[in-house]
C-alpha positions as CSV (number, residue, x, y, z in Angstrom):
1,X,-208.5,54.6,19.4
2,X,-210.4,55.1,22.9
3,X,-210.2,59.1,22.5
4,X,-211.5,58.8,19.1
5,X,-214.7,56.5,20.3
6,X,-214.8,58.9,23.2
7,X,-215.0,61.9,21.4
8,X,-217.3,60.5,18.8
9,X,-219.4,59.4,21.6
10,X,-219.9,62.7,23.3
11,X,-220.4,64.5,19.6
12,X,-223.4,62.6,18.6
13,X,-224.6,63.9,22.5
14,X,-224.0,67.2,21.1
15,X,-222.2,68.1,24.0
16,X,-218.3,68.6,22.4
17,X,-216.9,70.2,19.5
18,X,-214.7,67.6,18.2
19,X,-210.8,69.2,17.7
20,X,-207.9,68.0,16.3
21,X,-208.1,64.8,18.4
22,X,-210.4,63.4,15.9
23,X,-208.2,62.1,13.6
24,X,-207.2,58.3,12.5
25,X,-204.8,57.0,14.7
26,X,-203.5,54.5,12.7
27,X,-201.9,54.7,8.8
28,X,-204.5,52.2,7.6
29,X,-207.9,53.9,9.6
30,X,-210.3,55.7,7.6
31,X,-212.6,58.4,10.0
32,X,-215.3,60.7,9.3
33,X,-214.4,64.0,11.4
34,X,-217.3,65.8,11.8
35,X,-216.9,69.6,11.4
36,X,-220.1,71.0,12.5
37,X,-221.7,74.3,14.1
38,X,-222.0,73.4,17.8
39,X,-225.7,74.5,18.6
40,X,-225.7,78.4,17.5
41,X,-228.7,80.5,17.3
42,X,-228.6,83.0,15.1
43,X,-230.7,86.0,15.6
44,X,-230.1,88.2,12.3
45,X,-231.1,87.0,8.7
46,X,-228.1,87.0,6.3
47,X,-225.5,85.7,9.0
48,X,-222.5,83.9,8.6
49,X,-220.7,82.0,11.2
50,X,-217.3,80.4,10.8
51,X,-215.9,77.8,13.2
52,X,-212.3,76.9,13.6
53,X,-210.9,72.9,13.6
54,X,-206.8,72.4,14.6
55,X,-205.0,69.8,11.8
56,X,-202.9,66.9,13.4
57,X,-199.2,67.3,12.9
58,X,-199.2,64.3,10.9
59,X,-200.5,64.6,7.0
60,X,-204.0,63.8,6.8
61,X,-205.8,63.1,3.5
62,X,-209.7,64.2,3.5
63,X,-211.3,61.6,1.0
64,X,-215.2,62.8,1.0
65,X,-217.4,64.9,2.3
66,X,-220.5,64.2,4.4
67,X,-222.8,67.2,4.4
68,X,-225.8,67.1,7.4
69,X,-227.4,69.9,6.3
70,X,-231.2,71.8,5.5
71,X,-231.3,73.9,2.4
72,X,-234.2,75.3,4.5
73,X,-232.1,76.3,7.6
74,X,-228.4,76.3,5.9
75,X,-228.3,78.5,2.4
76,X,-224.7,77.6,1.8
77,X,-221.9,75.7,3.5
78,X,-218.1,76.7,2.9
79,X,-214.9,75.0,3.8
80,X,-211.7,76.7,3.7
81,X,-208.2,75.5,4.5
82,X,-206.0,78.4,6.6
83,X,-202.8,78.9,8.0
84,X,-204.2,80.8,10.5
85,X,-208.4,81.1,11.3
86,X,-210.3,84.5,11.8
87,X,-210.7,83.3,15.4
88,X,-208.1,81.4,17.5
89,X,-210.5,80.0,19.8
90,X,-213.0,77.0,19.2
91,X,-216.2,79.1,19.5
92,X,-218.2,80.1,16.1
93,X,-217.6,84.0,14.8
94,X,-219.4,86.1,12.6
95,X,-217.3,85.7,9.2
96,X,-219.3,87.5,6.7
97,X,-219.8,90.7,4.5
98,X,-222.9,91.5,7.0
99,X,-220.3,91.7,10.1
100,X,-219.9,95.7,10.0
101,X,-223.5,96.4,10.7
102,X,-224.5,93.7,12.9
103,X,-225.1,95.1,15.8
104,X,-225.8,92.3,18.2
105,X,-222.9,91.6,20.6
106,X,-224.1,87.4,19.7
107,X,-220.8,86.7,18.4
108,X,-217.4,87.6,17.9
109,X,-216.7,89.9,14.4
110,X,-213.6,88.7,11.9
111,X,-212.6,87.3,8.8
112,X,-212.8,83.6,7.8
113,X,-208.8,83.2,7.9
114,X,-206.2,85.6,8.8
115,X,-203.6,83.7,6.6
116,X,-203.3,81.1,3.9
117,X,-206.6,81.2,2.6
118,X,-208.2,78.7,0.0
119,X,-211.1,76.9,-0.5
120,X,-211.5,72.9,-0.2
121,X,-215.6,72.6,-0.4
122,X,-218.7,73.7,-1.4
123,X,-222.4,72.9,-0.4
124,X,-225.9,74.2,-1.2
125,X,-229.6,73.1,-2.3
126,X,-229.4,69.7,-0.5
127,X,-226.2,69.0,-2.3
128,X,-225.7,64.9,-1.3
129,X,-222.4,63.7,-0.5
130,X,-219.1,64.1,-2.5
131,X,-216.2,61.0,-2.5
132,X,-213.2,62.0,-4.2
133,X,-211.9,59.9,-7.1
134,X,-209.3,56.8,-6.8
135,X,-206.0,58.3,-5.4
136,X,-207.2,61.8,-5.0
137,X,-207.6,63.8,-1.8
138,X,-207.1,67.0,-0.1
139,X,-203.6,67.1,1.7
140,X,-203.9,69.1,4.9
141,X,-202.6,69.5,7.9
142,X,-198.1,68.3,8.8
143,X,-196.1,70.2,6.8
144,X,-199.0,71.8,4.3
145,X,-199.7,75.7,4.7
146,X,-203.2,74.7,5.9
147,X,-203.4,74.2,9.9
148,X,-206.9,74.9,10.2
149,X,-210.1,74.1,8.4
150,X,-212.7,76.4,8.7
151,X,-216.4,76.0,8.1
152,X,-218.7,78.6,6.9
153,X,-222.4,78.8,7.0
154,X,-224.9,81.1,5.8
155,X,-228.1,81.2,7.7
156,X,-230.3,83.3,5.4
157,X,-233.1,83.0,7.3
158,X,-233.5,82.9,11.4
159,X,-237.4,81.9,11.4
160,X,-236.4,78.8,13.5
161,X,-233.8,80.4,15.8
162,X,-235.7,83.5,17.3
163,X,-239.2,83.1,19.5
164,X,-241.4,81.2,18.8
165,X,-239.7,78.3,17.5
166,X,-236.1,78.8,19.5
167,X,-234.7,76.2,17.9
168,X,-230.5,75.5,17.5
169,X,-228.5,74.0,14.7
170,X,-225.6,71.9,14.1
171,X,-225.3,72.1,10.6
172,X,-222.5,70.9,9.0
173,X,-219.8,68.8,7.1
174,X,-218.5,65.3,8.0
175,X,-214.8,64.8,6.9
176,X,-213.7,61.0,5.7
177,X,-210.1,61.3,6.3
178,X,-207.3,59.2,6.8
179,X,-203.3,59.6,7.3
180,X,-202.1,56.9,4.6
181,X,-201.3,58.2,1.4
182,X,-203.0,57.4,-1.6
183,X,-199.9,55.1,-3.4
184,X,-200.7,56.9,-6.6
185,X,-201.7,60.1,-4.6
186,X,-203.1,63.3,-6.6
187,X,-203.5,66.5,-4.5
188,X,-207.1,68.0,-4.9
189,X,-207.7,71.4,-5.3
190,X,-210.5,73.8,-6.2
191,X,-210.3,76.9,-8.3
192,X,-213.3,79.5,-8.9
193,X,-214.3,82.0,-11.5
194,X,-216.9,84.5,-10.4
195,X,-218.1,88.5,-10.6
196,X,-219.2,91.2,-9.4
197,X,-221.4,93.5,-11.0
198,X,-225.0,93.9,-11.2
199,X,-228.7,92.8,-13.3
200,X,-230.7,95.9,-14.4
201,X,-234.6,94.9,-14.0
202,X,-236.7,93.3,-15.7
203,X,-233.9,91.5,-18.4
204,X,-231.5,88.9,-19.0
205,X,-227.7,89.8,-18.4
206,X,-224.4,87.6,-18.8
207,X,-222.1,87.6,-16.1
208,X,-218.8,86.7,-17.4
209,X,-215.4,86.5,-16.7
210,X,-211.8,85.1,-18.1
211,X,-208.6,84.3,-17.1
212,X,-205.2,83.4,-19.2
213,X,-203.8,80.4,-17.1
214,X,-200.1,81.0,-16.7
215,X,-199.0,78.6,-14.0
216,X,-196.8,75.8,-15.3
217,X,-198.5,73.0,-13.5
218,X,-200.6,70.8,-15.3
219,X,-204.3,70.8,-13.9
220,X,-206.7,67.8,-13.9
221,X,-210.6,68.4,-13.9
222,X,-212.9,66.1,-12.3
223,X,-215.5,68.0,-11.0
224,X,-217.1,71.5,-11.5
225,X,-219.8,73.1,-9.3
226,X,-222.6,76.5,-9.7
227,X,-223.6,79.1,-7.1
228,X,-226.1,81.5,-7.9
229,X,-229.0,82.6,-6.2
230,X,-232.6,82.5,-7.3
231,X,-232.1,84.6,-10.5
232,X,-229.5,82.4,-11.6
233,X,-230.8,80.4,-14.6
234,X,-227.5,78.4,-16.1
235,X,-223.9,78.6,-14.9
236,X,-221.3,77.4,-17.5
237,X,-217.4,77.0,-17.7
238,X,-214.9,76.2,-20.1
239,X,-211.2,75.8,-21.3
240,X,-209.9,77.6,-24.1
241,X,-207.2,76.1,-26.0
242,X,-205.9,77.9,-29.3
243,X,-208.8,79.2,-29.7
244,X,-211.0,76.3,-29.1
245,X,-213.6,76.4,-26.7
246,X,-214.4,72.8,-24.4
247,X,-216.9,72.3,-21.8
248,X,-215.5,71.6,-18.6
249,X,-219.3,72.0,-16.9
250,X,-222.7,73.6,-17.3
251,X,-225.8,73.3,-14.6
252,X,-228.5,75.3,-13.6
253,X,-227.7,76.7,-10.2
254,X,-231.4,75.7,-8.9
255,X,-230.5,72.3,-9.2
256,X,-228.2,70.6,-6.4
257,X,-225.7,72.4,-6.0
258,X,-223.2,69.3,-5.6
259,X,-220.3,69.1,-7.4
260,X,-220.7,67.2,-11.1
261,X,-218.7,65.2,-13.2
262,X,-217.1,67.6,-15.9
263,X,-218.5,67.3,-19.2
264,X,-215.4,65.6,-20.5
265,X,-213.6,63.5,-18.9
266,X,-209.8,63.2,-18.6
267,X,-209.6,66.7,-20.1
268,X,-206.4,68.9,-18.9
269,X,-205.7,72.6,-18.2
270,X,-201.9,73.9,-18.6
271,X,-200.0,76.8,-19.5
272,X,-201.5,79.1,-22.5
273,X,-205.1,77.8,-21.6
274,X,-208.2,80.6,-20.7
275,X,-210.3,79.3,-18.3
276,X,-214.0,81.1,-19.0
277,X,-216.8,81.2,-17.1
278,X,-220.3,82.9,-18.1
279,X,-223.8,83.0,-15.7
280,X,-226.7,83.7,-17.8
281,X,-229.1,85.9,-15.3
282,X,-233.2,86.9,-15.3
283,X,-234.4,89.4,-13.5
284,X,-238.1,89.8,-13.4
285,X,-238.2,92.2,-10.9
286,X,-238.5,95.7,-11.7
287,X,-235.6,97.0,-9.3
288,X,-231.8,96.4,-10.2
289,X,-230.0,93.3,-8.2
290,X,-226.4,93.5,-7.5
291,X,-223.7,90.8,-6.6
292,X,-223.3,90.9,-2.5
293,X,-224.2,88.5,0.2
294,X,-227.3,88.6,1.6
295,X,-230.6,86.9,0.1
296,X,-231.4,90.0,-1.9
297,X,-228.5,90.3,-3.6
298,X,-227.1,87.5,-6.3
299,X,-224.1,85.4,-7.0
300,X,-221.7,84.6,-9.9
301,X,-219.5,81.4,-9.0
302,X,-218.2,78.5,-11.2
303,X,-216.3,76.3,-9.1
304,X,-213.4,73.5,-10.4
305,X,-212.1,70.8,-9.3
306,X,-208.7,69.0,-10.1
307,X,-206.0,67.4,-9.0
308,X,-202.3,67.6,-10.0
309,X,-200.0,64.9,-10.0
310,X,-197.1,66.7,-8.5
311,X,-196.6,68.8,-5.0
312,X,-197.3,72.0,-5.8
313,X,-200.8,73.3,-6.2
314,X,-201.2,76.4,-8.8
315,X,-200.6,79.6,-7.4
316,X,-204.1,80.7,-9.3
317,X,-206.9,79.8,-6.9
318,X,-209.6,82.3,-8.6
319,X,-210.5,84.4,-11.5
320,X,-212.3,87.5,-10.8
321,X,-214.4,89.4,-12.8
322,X,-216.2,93.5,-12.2
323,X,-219.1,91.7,-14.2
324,X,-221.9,94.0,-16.3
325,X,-222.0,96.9,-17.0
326,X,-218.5,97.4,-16.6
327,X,-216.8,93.8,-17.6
328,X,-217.6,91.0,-19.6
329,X,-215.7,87.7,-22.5
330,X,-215.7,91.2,-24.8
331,X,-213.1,93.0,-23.0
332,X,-211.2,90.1,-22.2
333,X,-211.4,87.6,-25.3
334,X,-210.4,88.4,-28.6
335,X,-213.1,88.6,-31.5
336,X,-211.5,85.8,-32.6
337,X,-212.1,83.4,-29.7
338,X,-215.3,85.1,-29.2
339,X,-216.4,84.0,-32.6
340,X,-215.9,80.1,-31.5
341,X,-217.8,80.7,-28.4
342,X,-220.4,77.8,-28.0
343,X,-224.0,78.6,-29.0
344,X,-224.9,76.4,-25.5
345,X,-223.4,78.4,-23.5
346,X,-226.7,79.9,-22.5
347,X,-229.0,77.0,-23.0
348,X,-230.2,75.6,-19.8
349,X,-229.3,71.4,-20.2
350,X,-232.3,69.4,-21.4
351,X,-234.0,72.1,-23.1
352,X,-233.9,74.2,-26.2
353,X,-234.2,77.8,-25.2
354,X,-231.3,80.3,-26.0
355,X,-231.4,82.8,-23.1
356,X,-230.3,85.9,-24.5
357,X,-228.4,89.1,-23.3
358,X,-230.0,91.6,-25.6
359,X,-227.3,94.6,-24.8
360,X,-224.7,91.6,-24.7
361,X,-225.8,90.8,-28.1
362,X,-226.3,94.2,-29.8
363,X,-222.6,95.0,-29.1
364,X,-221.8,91.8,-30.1
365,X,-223.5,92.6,-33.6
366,X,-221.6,96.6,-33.5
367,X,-218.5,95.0,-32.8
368,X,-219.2,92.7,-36.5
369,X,-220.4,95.7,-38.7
370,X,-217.7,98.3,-37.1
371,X,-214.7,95.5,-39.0
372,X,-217.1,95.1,-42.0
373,X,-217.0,99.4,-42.5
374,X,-213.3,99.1,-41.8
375,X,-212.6,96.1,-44.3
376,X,-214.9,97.7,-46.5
377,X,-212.8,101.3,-46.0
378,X,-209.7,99.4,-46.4
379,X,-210.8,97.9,-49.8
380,X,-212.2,101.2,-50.7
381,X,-209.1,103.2,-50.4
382,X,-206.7,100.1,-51.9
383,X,-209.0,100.8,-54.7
384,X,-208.8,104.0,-55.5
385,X,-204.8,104.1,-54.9
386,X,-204.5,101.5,-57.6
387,X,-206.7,103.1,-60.5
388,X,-204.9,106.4,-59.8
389,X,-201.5,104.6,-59.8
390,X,-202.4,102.9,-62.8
391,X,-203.7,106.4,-64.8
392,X,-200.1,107.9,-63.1
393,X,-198.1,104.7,-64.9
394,X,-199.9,105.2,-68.4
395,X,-198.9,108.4,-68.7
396,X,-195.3,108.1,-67.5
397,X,-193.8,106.0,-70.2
398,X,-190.3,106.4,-68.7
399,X,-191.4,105.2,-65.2
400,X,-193.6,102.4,-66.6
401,X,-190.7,101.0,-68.6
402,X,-188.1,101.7,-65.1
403,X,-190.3,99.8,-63.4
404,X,-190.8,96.9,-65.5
405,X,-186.8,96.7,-65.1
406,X,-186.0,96.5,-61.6
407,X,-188.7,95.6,-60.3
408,X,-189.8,96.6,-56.2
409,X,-186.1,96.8,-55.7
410,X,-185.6,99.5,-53.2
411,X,-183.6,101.8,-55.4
412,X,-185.9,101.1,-58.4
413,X,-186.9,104.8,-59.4
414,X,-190.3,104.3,-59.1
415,X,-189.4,103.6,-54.9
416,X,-187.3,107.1,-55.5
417,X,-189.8,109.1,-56.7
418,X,-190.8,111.7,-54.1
419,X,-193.8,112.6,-55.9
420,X,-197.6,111.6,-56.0
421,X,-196.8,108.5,-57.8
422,X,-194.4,106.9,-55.0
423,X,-196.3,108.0,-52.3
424,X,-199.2,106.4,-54.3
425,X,-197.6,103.4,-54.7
426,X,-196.4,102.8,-51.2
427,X,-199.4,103.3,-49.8
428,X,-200.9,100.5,-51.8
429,X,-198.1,98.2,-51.1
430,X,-198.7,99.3,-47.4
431,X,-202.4,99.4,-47.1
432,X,-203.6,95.3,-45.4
433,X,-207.0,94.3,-45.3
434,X,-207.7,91.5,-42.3
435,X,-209.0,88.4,-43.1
């Protein structure tokens, strides 16, 4: 207990990075780790900086999150669990997509984990603090393929860091951990939909993408989270089941970005399910903004949140999407499903207004009258194969009478027939219009 006061003591100095050493000592203790940048000063807009922290042998269950954090200085925070980090020492590292041009020798280049990658947490826009329900937490560290937790920030803007302000930051993530297992204990996990892809200018563009859930373990929303930047107008997700679409979550992404309460409660996700995912953009600008990860670009993210009541996690951490032009629900839903989609799915909550995809739509709308010409095709030629069967029949009194006999039987000699009356015939029978 004295190392834990100790180091606890000498973090809120600001003078150690609190490792591994920070964790309950006792089964029953409940401790908030803190898991914070230790002072950096970045000097380049758009940089990310990762920072390692060594799990206990011993199983440790993270309960809640703590987030001490500026949505002025900090534009997102990131937690992942690794079996091995970017970095193997303690100091921060430059972890993000802006790493192969930065040319400052400030930090250390890699990627966020070298192994064993997923993500645990999520913060942006002043997001407050997240506790976990009854009986659910994230199982790290012991046995688990996570070793390491690694924070992420994003410092889109240095303003504070560089002359002549010079000011350092600790943002950062508190942990409430302990090592007693929940007695009913359901392991967290968090899965993500997002895309690529890009917004022309000046117009409103659905960024979409789907997945077919194949894993057989059962999955438990609780919570659901958006990320977008600031063209993002609504984020939402959902679970299709036999072709029936149900909210899991919808938010716009310029509200807190905290994680929510999903829309319904109790709801499940097993094999056979689509998990869906759509981010309604606007782009007023009059240049074209593309998915990356600086300030200028945007984001397409949907994040869940579940537990399961078994071991195992699902081997599906994410569902990826090329986005528009290339990718949207009409390559990868049926019409069918498409056809239940939700008419809110674009409808910002607590107003009215349909935001609206016009390409999105318009193909929507060719897709319907291209099967209308085809049914209408279909019909057209059933038809006309029937009135010139029918004139064929009247005037072969033999045939008529043969088939009146036997029938459709296949050696019926109206089946024999090699002429224009079989063919006729079978091509009616064979001709199917789709309801």
């Amino acid at each position: 207990m004295k190392s834990v006061v100790w180091c606890l003591a000498l973090y809120w100095c600001g003078m150690l990075w609190c490792h591994a050493t920070a964790v309950p000592t006792t089964a029953t203790e409940t401790i908030t780790v803190p898991l914070r940048m230790p002072q950096v000063q970045p000097q380049t807009a758009d940089t990310y900086l990762c920072r390692s922290l060594k799990m206990n042998e011993t199983l440790t269950y993270i309960k809640g999150f703590v987030p001490h954090a500026n949505k002025d200085v900090a534009h997102h925070i990131l937690i992942y669990g690794c079996s091995e980090p970017g970095q193997s020492n303690e100091k921060p590292w430059n972890c993000g997509e802006m790493l192969a041009s930065e040319k400052s020798s400030q930090y250390k280049s890699g990627p966020i984990c070298m192994d064993g990658s997923q993500i645990i947490y999520a913060w942006a826009m002043d997001a407050p603090k997240l506790d976990l329900p009854k009986d659910v937490a994230f199982e790290v560290g012991g046995e688990t393929q996570i070793k390491y937790l690694v924070i992420q920030v994003h410092y889109k803007s240095v303003v504070n860091f560089i002359p002549p302000k010079n000011k350092t930051d600790s943002s950062g993530i508190d942990l409430v951990t302990t090592t007693q297992k929940p007695s009913n204990f359901k392991r967290a996990g968090v899965l993500i939909l997002g895309t690529g892809g890009e917004i022309a200018p000046q117009s409103t563009v659905y960024m979409e993408a789907a997945c077919s859930f194949t894993d057989k373990v059962e999955m438990h929303p609780f919570a659901f989270r958006t990320h977008a930047h600031v063209h993002g107008a609504v984020i939402s997700g959902y679970r299709i089941r036999h072709g029936k679409w149900t909210e899991i979550g919808r938010k716009s992404p310029q509200k807190p970005q905290m994680f929510y309460d999903v829309t319904h409660p109790g709801m499940t996700v097993k094999k056979g399910d689509i998990l869906a995912a759509r981010c309604t953009m606007v782009n007023k600008e009059k240049r074209t903004v593309e998915v990356g990860a600086t300030q200028h670009d945007e984001m397409c993210n949907f994040y869940i949140m579940y537990y399961v009541t078994g071991n195992k996690l699902p081997k599906r951490q994410g569902c990826w999407s090329g986005g528009p032009p290339i990718s949207s629900w009409h390559d990868k839903l049926s019409r069918h499903i498409l056809n239940g989609m939700p008419q809110t799915s674009s409808i910002i909550p607590g107003t009215n207004r349909f935001l609206t995809d016009v390409k999105w739509m318009r193909k929507m709308h060719r897709d319907f009258i291209h099967r209308m010409l085809s049914k209408t095709n279909i019909i057209k030629e059933k038809y006309q194969a029937l009135v010139e069967l029918l004139k064929l029949l009247e005037s072969h009194e033999t045939l008529l009478e043969n088939f009146a006999k036997n029938g459709l039987e296949d050696d019926a000699p109206i089946y024999n027939n090699e002429g224009r009356l079989g063919n006729l015939f079978k091509h009616y029978l064979q001709s199917d219009v789709d309801d």
